[in-house]
C-alpha positions as CSV (number, residue, x, y, z in Angstrom):
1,X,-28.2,-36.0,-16.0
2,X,-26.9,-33.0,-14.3
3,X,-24.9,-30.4,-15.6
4,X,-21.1,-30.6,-13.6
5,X,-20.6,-27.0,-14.5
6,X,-21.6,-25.3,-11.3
7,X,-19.5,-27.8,-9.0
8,X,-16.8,-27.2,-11.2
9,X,-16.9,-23.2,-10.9
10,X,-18.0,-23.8,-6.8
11,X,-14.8,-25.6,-7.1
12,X,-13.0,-23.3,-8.7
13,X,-14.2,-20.1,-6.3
14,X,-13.0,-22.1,-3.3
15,X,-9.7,-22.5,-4.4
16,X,-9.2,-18.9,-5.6
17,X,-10.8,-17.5,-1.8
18,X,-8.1,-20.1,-0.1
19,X,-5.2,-19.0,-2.4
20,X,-5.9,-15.7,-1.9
21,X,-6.6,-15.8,1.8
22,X,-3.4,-18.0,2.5
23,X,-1.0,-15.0,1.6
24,X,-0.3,-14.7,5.5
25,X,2.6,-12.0,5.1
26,X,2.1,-8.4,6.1
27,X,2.7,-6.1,3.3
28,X,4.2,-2.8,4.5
29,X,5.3,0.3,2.9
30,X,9.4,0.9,4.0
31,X,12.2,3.3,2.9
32,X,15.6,3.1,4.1
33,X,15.6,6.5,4.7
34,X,13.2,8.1,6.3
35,X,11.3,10.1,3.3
36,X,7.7,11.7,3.9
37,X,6.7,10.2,0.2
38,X,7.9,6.6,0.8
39,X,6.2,4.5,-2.6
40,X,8.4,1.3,-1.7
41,X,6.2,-2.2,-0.7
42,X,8.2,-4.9,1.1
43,X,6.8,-8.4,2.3
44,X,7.1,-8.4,6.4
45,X,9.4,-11.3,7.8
46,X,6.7,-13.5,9.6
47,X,8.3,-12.2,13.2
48,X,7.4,-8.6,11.8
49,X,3.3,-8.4,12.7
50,X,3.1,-4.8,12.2
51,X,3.4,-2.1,10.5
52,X,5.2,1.4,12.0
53,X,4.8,5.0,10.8
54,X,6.7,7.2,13.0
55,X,7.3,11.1,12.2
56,X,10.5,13.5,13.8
57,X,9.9,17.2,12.8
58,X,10.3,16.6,8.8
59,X,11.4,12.8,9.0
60,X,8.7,10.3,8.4
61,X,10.0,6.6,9.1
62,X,7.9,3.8,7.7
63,X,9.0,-0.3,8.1
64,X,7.8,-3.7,9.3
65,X,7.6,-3.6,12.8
66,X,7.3,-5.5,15.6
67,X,3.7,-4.6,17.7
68,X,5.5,-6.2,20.7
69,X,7.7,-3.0,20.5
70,X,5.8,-0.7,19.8
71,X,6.1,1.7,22.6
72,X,8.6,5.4,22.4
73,X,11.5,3.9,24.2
74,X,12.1,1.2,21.7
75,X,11.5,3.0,18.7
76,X,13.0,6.2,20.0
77,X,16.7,4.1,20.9
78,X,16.2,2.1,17.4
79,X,15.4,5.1,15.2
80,X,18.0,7.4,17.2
81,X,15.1,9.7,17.7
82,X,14.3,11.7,21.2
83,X,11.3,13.2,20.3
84,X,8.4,11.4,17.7
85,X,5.0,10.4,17.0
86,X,4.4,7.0,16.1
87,X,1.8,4.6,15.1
88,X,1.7,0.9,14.7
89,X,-1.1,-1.1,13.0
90,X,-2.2,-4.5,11.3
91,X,-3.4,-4.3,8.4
92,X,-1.7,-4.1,4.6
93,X,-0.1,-0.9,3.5
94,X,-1.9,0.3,6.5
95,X,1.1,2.9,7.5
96,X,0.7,4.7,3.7
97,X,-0.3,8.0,3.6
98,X,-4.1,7.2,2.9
99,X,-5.4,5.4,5.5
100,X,-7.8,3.5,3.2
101,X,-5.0,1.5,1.8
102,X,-5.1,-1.0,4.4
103,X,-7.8,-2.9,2.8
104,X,-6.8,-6.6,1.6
105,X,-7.2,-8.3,-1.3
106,X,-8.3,-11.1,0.3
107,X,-11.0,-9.0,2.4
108,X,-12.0,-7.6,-1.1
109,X,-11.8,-10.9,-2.7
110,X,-14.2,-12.9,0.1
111,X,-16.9,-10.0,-0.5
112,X,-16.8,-11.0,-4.4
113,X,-17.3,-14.8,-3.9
114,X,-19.3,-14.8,-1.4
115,X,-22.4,-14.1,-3.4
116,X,-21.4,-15.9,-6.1
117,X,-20.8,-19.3,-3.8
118,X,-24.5,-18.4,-2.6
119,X,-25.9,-18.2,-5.5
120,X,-24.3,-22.0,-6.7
121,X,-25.3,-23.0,-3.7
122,X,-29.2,-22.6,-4.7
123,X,-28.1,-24.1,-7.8
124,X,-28.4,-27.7,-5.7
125,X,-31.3,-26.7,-3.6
């Protein structure tokens, strides 16, 4: 007889990579007002695909975002702002300050199990 244990833990792995990877939501940092220290992590609406840092002199906006509209006209008339830089992108917490926070946990969790499901898969071999 063969042990069930690694099926059961190749089982297990699977499910925690899919559970992980099915969080489709962008997460996005976002203050009401616009603060250049803005801590606050909201879930995007699933309409929202991006996320949009834009900056007026000392006024640093940061929200969910629309990639569709990203472009100065629209987020100069939304924000009420004639002159800003802006920036839009697609990744989580990816309009922080440091741009390193835009790595996932599901990215970080697929490099994890991936060796691990590798390794139970010479378990059969």
């Amino acid at each position: 007889m063969t042990s069930r244990a690694p099926l059961v833990l190749f089982r297990f792995l699977f499910l925690l990579a899919v559970f992980y990877s099915s969080d489709c939501t962008l997460k996005c940092y976002h203050c009401e007002f616009p603060l250049p220290n803005c801590t606050t992590v909201i879930n995007c609406a699933p309409n929202l695909d991006s996320c949009l840092t834009s900056t007026s002199g000392p006024r640093v906006y940061r929200r969910c975002w629309r990639l569709q509209d990203c472009n100065f006209e629209f987020i100069s008339e939304r924000l009420q702002e004639n002159s800003l830089k802006y920036e839009c992108c697609q990744k989580n917490l990816c309009n922080g300050d440091n741009k390193n926070d835009g790595t996932t946990l599901s990215g970080l969790t697929m490099l994890l199990v991936a060796p691990v499901l590798t390794a139970t898969g010479h378990l059969y071999v």
